[in-house]
BALOBA-1460 file (C-alpha; in Angstrom, 3 decimals):
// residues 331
<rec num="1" residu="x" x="-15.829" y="7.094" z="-23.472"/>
<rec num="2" residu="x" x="-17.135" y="10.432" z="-22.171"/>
<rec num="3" residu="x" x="-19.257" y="8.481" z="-20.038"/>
<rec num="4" residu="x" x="-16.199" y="6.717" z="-18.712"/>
<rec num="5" residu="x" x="-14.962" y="10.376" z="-17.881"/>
<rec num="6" residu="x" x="-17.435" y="11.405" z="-16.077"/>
<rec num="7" residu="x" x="-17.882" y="8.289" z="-13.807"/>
<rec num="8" residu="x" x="-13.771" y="8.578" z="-13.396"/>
<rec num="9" residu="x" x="-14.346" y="12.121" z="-12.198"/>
<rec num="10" residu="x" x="-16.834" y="11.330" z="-9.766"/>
<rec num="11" residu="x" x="-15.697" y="8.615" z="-8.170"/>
<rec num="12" residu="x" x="-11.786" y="10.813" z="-8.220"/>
<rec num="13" residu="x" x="-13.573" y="13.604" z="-5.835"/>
<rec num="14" residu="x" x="-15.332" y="11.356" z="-3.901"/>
<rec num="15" residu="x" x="-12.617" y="9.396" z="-2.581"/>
<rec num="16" residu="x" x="-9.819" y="12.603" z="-2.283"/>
<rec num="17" residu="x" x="-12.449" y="14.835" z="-0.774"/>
<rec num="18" residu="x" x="-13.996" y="12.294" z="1.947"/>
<rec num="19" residu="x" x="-10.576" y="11.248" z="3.126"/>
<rec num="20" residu="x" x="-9.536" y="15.121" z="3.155"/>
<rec num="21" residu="x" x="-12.535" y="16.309" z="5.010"/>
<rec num="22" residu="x" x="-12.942" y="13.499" z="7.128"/>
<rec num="23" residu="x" x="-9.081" y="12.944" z="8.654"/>
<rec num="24" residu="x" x="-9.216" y="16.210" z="10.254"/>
<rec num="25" residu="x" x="-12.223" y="14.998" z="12.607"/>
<rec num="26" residu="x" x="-10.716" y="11.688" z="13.701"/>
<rec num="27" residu="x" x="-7.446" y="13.305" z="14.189"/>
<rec num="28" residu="x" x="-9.076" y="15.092" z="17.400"/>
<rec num="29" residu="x" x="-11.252" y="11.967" z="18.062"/>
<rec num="30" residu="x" x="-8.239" y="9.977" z="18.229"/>
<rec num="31" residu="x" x="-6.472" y="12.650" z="20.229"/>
<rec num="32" residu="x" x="-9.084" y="13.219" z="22.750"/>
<rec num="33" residu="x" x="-9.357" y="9.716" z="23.453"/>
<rec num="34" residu="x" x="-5.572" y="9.437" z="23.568"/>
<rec num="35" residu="x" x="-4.894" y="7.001" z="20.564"/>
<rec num="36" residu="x" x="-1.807" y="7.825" z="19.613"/>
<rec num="37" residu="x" x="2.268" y="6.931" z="19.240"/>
<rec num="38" residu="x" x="5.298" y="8.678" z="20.022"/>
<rec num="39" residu="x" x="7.006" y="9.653" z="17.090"/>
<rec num="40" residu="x" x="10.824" y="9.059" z="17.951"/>
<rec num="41" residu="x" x="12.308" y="10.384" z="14.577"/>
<rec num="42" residu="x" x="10.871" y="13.552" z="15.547"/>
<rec num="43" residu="x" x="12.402" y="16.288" z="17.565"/>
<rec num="44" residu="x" x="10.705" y="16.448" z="20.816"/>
<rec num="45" residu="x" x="9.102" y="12.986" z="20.665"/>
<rec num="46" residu="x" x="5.367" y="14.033" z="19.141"/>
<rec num="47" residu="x" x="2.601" y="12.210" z="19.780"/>
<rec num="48" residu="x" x="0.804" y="11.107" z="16.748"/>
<rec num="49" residu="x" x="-2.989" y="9.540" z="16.600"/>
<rec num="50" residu="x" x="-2.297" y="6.367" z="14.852"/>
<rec num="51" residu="x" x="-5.560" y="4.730" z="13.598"/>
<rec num="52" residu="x" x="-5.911" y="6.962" z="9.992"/>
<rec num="53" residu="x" x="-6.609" y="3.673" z="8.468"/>
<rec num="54" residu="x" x="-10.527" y="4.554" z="8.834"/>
<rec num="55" residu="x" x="-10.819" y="7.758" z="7.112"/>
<rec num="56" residu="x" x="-8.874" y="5.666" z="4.040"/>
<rec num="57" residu="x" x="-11.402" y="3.157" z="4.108"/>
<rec num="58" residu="x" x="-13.941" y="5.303" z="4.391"/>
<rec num="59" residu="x" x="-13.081" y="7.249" z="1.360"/>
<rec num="60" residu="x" x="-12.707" y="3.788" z="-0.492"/>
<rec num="61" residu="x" x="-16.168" y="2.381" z="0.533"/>
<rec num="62" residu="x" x="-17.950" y="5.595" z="-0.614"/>
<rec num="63" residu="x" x="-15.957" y="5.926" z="-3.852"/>
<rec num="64" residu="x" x="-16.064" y="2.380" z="-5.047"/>
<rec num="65" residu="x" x="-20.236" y="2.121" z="-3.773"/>
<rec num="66" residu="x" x="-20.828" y="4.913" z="-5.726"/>
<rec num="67" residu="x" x="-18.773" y="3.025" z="-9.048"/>
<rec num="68" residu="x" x="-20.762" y="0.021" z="-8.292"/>
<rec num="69" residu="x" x="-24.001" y="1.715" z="-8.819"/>
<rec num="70" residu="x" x="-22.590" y="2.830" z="-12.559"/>
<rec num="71" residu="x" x="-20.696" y="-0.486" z="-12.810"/>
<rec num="72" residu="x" x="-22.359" y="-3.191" z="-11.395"/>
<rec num="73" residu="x" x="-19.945" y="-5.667" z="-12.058"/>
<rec num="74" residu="x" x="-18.693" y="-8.741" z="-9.269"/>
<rec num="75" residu="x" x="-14.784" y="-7.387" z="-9.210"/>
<rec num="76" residu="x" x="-15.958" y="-4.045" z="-7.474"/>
<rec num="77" residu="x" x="-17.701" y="-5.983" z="-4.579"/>
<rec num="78" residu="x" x="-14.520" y="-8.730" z="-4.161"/>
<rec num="79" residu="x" x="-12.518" y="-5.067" z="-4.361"/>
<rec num="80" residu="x" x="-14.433" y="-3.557" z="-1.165"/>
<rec num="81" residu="x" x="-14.701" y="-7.456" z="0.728"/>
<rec num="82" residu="x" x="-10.957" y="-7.827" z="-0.002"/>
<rec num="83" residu="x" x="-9.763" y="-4.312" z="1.204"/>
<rec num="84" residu="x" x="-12.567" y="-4.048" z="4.513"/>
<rec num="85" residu="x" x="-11.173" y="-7.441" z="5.129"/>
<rec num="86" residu="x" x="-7.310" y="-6.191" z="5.182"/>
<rec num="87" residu="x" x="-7.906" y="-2.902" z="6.825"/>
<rec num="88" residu="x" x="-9.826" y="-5.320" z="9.834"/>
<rec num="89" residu="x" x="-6.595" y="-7.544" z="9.871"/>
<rec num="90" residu="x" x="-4.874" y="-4.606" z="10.895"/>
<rec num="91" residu="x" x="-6.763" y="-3.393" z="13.126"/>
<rec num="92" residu="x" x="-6.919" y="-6.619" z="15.063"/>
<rec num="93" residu="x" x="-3.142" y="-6.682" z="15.196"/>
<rec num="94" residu="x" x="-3.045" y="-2.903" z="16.115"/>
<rec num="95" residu="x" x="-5.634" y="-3.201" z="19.624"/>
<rec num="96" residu="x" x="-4.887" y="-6.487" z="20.492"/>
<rec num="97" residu="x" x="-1.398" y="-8.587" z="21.529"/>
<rec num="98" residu="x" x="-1.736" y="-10.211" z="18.369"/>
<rec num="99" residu="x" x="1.451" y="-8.728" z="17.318"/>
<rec num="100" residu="x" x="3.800" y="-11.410" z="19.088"/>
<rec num="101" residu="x" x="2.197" y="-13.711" z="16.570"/>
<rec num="102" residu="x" x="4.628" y="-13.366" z="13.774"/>
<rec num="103" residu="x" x="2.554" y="-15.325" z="10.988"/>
<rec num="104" residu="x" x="-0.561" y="-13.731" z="12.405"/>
<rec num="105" residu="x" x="-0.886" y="-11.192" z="9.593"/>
<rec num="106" residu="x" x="0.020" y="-13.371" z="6.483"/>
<rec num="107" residu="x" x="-2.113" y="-15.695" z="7.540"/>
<rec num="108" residu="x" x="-5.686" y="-13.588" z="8.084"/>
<rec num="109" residu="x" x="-4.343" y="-11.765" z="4.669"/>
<rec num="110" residu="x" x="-4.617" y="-14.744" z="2.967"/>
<rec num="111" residu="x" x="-8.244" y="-15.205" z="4.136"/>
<rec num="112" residu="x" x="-8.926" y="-12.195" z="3.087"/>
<rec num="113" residu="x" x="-7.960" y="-13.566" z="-0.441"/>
<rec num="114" residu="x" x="-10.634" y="-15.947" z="-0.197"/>
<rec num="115" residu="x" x="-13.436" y="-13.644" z="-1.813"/>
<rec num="116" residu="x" x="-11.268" y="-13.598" z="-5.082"/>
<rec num="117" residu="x" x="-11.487" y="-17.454" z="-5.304"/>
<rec num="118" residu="x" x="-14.888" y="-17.769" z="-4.322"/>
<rec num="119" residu="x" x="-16.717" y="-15.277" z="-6.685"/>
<rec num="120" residu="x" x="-14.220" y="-16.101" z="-9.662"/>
<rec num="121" residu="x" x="-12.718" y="-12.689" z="-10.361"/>
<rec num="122" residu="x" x="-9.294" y="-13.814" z="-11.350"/>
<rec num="123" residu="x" x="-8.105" y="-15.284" z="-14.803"/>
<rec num="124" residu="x" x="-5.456" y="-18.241" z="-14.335"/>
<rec num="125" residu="x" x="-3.354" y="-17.274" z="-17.440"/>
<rec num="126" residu="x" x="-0.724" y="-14.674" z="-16.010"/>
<rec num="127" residu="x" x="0.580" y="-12.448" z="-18.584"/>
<rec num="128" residu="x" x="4.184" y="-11.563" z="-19.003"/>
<rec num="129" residu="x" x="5.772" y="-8.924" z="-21.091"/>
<rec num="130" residu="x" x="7.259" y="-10.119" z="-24.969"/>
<rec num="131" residu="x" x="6.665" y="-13.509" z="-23.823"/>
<rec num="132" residu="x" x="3.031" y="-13.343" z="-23.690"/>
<rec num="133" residu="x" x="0.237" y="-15.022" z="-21.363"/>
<rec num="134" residu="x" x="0.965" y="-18.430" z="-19.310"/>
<rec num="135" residu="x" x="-1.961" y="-20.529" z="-18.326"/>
<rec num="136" residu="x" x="-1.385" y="-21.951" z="-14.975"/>
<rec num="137" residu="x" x="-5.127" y="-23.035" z="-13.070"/>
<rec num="138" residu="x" x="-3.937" y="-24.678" z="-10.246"/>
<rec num="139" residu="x" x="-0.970" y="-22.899" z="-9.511"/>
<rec num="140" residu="x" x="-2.392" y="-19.701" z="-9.981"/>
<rec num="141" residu="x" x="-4.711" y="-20.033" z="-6.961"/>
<rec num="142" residu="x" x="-2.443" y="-19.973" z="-4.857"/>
<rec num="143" residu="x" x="-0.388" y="-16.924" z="-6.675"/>
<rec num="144" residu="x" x="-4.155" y="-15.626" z="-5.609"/>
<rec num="145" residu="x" x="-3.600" y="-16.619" z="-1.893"/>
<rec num="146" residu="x" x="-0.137" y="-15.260" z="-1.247"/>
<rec num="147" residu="x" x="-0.549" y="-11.578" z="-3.577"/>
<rec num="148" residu="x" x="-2.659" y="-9.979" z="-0.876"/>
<rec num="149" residu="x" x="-0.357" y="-11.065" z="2.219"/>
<rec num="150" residu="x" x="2.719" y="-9.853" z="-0.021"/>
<rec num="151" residu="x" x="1.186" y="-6.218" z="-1.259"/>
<rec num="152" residu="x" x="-0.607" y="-5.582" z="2.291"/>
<rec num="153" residu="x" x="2.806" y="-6.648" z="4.352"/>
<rec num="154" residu="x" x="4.779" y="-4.477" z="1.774"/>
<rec num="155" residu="x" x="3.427" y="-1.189" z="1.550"/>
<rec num="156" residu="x" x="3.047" y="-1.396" z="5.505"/>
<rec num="157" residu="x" x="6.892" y="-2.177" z="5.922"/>
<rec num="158" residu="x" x="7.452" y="0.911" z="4.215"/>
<rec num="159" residu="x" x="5.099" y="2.966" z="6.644"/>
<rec num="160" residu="x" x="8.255" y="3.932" z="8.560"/>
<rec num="161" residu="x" x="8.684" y="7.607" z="7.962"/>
<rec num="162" residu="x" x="5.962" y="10.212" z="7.733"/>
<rec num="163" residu="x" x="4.435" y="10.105" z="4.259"/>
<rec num="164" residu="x" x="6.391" y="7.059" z="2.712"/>
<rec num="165" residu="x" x="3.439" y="4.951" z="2.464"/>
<rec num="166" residu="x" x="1.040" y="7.114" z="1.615"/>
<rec num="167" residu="x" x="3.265" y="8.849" z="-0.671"/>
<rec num="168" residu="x" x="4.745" y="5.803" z="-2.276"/>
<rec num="169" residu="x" x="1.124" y="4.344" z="-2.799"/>
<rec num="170" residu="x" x="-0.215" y="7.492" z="-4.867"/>
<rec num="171" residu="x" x="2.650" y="7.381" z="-7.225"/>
<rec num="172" residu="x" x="1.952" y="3.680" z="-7.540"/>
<rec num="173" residu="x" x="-1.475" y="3.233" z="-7.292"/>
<rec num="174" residu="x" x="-1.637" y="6.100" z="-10.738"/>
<rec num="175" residu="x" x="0.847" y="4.542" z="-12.370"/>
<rec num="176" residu="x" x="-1.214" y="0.851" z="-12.093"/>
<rec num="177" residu="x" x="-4.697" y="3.084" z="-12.844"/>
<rec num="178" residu="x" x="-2.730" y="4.317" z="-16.246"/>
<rec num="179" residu="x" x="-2.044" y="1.120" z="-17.267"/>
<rec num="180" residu="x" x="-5.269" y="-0.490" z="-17.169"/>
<rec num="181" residu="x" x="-6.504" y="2.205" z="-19.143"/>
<rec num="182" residu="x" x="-3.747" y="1.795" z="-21.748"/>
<rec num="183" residu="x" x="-4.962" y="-1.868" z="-21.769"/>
<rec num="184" residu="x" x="-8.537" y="-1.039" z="-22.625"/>
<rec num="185" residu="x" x="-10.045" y="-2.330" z="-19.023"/>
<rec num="186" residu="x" x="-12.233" y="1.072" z="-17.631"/>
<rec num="187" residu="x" x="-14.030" y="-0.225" z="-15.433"/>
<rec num="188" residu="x" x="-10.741" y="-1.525" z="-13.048"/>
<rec num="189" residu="x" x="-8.737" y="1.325" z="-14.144"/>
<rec num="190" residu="x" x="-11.609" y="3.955" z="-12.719"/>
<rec num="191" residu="x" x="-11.868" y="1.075" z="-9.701"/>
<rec num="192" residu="x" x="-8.290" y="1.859" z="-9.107"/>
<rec num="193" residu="x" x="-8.268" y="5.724" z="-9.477"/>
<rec num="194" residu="x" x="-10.247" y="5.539" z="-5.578"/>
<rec num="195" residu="x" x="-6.938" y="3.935" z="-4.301"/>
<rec num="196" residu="x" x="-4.778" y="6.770" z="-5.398"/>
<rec num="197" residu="x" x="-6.758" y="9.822" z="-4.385"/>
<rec num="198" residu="x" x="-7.399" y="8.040" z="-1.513"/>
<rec num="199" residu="x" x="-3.335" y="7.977" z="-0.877"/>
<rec num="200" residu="x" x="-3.225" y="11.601" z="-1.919"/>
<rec num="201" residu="x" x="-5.591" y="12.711" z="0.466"/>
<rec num="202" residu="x" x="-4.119" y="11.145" z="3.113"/>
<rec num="203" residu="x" x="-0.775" y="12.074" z="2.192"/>
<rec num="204" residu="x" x="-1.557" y="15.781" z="3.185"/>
<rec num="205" residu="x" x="-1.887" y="14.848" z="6.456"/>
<rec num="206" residu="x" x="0.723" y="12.082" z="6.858"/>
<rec num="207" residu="x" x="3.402" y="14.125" z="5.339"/>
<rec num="208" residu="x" x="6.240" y="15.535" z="7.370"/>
<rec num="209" residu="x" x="5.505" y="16.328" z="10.178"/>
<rec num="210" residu="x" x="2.739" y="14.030" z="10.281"/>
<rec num="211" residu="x" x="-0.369" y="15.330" z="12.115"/>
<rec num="212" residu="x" x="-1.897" y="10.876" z="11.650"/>
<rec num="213" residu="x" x="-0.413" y="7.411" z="11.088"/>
<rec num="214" residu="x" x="-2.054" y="5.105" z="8.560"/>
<rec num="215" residu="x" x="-1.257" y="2.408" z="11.169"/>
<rec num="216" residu="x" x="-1.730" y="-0.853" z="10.168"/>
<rec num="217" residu="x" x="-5.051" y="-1.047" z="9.360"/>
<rec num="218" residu="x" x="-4.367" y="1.582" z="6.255"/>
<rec num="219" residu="x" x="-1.228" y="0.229" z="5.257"/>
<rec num="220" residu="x" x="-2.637" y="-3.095" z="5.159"/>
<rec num="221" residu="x" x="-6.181" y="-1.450" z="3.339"/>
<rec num="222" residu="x" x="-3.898" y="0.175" z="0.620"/>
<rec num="223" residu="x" x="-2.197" y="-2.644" z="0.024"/>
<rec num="224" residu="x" x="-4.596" y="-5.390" z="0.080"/>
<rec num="225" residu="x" x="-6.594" y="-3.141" z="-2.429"/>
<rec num="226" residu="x" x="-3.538" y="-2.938" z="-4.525"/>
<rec num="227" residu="x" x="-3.035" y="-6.543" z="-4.956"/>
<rec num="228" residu="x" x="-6.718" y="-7.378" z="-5.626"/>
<rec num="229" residu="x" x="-6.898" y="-4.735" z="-8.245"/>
<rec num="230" residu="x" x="-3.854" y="-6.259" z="-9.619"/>
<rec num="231" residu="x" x="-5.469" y="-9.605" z="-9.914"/>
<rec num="232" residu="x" x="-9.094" y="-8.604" z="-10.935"/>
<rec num="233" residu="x" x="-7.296" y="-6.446" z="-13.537"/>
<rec num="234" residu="x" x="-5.153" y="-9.386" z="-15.275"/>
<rec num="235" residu="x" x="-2.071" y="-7.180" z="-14.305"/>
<rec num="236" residu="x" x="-0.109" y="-8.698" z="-11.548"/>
<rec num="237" residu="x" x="3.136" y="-8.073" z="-13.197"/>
<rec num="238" residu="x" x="2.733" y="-4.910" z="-14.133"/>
<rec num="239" residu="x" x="1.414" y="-4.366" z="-10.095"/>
<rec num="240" residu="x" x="4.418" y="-5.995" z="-8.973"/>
<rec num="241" residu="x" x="7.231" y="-3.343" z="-11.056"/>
<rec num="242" residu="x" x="5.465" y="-0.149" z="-9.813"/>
<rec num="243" residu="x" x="5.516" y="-1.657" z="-6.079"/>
<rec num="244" residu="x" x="9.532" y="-3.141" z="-6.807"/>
<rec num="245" residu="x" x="11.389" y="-0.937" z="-4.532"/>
<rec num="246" residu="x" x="8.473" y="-1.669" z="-1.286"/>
<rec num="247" residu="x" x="9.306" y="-5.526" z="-2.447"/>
<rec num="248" residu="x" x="12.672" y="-5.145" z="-2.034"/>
<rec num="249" residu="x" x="12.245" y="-4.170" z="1.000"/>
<rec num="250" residu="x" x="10.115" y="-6.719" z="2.354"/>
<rec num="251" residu="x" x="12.029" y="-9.558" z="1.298"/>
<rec num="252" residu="x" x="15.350" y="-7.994" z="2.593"/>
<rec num="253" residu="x" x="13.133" y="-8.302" z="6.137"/>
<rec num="254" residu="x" x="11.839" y="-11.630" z="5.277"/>
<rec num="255" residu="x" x="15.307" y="-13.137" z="4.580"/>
<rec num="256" residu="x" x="16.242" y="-12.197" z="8.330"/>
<rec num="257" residu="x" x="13.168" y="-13.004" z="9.835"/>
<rec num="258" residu="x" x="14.380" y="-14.834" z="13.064"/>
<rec num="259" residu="x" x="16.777" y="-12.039" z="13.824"/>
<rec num="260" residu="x" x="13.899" y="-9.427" z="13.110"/>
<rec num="261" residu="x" x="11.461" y="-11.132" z="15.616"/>
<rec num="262" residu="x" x="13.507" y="-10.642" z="18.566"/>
<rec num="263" residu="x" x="15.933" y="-7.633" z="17.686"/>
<rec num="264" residu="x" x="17.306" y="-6.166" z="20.409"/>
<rec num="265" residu="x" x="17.546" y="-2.479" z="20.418"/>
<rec num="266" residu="x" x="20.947" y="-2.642" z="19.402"/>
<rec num="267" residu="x" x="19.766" y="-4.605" z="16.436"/>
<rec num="268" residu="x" x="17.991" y="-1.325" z="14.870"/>
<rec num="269" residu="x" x="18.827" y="-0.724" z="11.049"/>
<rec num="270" residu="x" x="18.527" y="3.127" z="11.396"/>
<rec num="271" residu="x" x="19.483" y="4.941" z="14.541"/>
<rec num="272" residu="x" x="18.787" y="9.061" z="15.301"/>
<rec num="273" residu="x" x="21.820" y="11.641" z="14.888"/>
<rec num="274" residu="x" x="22.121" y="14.475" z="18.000"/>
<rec num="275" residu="x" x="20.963" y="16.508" z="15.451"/>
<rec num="276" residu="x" x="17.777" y="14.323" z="13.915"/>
<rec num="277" residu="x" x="18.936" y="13.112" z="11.303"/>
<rec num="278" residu="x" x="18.275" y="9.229" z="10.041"/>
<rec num="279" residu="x" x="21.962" y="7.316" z="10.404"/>
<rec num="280" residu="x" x="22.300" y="3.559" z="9.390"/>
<rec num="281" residu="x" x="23.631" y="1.783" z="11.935"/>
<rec num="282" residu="x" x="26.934" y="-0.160" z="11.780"/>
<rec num="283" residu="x" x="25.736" y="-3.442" z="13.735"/>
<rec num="284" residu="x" x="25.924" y="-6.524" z="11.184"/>
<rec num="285" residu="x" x="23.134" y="-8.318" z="12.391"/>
<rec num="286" residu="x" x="20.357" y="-5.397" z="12.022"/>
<rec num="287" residu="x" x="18.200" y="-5.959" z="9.140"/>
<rec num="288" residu="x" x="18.643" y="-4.636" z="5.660"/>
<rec num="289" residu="x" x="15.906" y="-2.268" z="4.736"/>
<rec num="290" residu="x" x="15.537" y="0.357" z="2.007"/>
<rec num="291" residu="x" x="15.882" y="3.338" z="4.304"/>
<rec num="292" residu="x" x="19.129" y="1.835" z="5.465"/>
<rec num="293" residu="x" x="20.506" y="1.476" z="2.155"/>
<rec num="294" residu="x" x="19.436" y="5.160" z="1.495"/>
<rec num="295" residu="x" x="21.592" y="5.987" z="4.186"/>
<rec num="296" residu="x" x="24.353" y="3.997" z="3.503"/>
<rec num="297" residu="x" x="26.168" y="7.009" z="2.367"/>
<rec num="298" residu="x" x="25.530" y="9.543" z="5.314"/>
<rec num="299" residu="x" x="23.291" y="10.844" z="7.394"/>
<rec num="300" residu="x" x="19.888" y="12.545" z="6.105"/>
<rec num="301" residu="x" x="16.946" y="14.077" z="7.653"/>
<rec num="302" residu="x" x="13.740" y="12.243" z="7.177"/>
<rec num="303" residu="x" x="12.632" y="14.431" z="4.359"/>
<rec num="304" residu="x" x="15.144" y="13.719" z="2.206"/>
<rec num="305" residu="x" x="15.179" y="9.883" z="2.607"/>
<rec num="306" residu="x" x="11.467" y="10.226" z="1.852"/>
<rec num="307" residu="x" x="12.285" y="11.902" z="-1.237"/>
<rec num="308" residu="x" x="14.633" y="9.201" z="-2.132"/>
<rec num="309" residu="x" x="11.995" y="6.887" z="-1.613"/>
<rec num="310" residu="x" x="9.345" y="8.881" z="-3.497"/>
<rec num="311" residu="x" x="11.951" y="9.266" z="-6.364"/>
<rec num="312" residu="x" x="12.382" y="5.229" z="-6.693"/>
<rec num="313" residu="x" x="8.796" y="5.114" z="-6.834"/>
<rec num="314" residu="x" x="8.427" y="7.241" z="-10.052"/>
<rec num="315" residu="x" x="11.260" y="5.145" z="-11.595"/>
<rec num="316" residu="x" x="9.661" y="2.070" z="-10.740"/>
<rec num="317" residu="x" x="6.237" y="3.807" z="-11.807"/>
<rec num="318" residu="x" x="7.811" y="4.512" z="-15.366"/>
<rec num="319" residu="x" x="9.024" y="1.574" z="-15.918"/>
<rec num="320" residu="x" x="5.360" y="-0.558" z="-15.396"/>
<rec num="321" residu="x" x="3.715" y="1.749" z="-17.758"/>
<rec num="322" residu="x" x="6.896" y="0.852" z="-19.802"/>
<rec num="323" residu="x" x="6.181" y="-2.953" z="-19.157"/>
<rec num="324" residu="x" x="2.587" y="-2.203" z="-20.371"/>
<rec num="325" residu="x" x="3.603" y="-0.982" z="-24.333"/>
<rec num="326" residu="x" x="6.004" y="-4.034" z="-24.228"/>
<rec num="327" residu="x" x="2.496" y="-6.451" z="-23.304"/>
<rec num="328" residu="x" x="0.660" y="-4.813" z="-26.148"/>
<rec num="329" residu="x" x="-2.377" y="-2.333" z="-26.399"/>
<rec num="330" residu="x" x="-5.636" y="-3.001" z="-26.564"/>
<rec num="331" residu="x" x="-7.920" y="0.040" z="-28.028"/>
């Protein structure tokens, strides 16, 4: 166990300080070379660099290289094929005109599943809380298949506001890390402690105001190595509680997909008060999204739906560790 410790620890530092030390560099890399957004919730209209998705998977390729070499074990290698694979996804859709493509991104996600399948690091029984495990080999491939388009697609539809995502994915990604080690499995739960310093790290800088955007490529990165941690770890359902408030989200978008892919501007869920504040919009065809439901009773300023946000997170994070007692303890 102190063994276990140690390893935990290194791999911890690793991963917070490489993303921490590292961001500040590519921030004026991507500036000089004039990679960046405008950020319209912002007073004065910002610019932002946008491409922060490769100091988060740098800081997970050094952390979980460095576990492999204490923990030589297949899941850590489908771990950093899965995640490189989701953080190229989006950075195909971010430089090219992929983005009209509307499937584009579930589709190459679910290729980037593929690893899982091939190198066997899944277990078809999916266990539930008080009812107990359910075998299900067939099905439970493609449960494989469409986990890594759901996680990636969800923790990047809540990369909206500065520090949501990467904010929402610490609390998350901790929460998921403490219940694999409730459940007796180290080596994933140490796997997983990368993904949440990594978030942390990053959060310093994405916070409000945010000096870098995750952009797709680290939304999708974070959540593609979510859901393959989830699955590697025999703890999708667990995974899927701490991430329920993203997931609502998602499918609220998802079940008005054909207005979403050619909203007007009109269409907008949240519009921008005179004095900056986040307002839901009154228009009953613009999507329903988390953030609009936040502001359902007023205006707020970004901070404080972020909070909100950040707040759900914890509740949701409580309740998987919850979910976790309830599935039994293995010491």
């Amino acid at each position: 166990m102190q063994d276990h410790i140690l390893i935990a620890a290194l791999v911890s530092v690793i991963a917070f300080f490489s993303v921490y030390i590292i961001t500040p560099y590519l921030i004026r890399f991507l500036e000089k070379r004039n990679l960046t957004v405008k950020d319209f919730h912002r007073k004065g209209g910002a610019t932002v660099p946008r491409l922060g998705g490769v100091s988060i998977l740098i800081g997970i390729i050094s952390s979980e290289l460095v576990l492999f070499v204490f923990f030589p074990i297949t899941e850590i290698i489908v771990i950093l094929i899965t995640t490189s694979l989701a953080f190229l996804v989006g950075l195909v859709d971010e430089v090219t005109g992929l983005k009209k493509f509307i499937w584009f991104k579930p589709l190459a996600l679910a290729g980037a599943a593929i690893p899982i399948l091939l190198l066997g690091t899944f277990d078809s029984n999916l266990v539930f809380p008080l009812f107990g495990s359910i075998k299900i080999p067939l099905l439970y491939l493609a449960v494989v298949v469409f986990i890594i388009p759901i996680t990636g697609n969800t923790v990047n539809s809540i990369d909206v506001l500065n520090g949501a995502a990467s904010g929402f994915m610490t609390i998350a990604s901790f929460a998921l890390a403490t219940s694999l080690f409730i459940l007796g499995n180290y080596e994933i739960a140490i796997a997983c402690l990368p993904l949440g310093f990594v978030s942390l790290a990053f959060y310093k800088y994405h916070k409000f105001p945010s000096r870098i955007f995750p952009g797709n490529s680290g939304a999708l990165a974070l959540g593609g190595m979510y859901g393959v941690i989830a699955i590697v770890g025999q703890v999708e359902i667990i995974a899927a509680i701490a991430l329920f408030p993203a997931i609502i989200n998602i499918f609220y978008l998802l079940s008005r997909m054909k207005r979403i892919k050619d909203r007007e501007k009109k269409s907008k869920p949240v519009t921008i008060t005179d004095d900056f504040k986040l307002a839901a919009t009154n228009y009953k065809d613009a999507p329903i999204t988390l953030v609009r439901l936040i502001l359902a009773r007023g205006p707020l300023s970004e901070k404080q739906v972020v909070s909100i946000i950040f707040k759900l997170a914890l509740f949701a994070a409580a309740l998987a560790i919850i979910t976790t007692f309830m599935m039994g303890v293995r010491l």
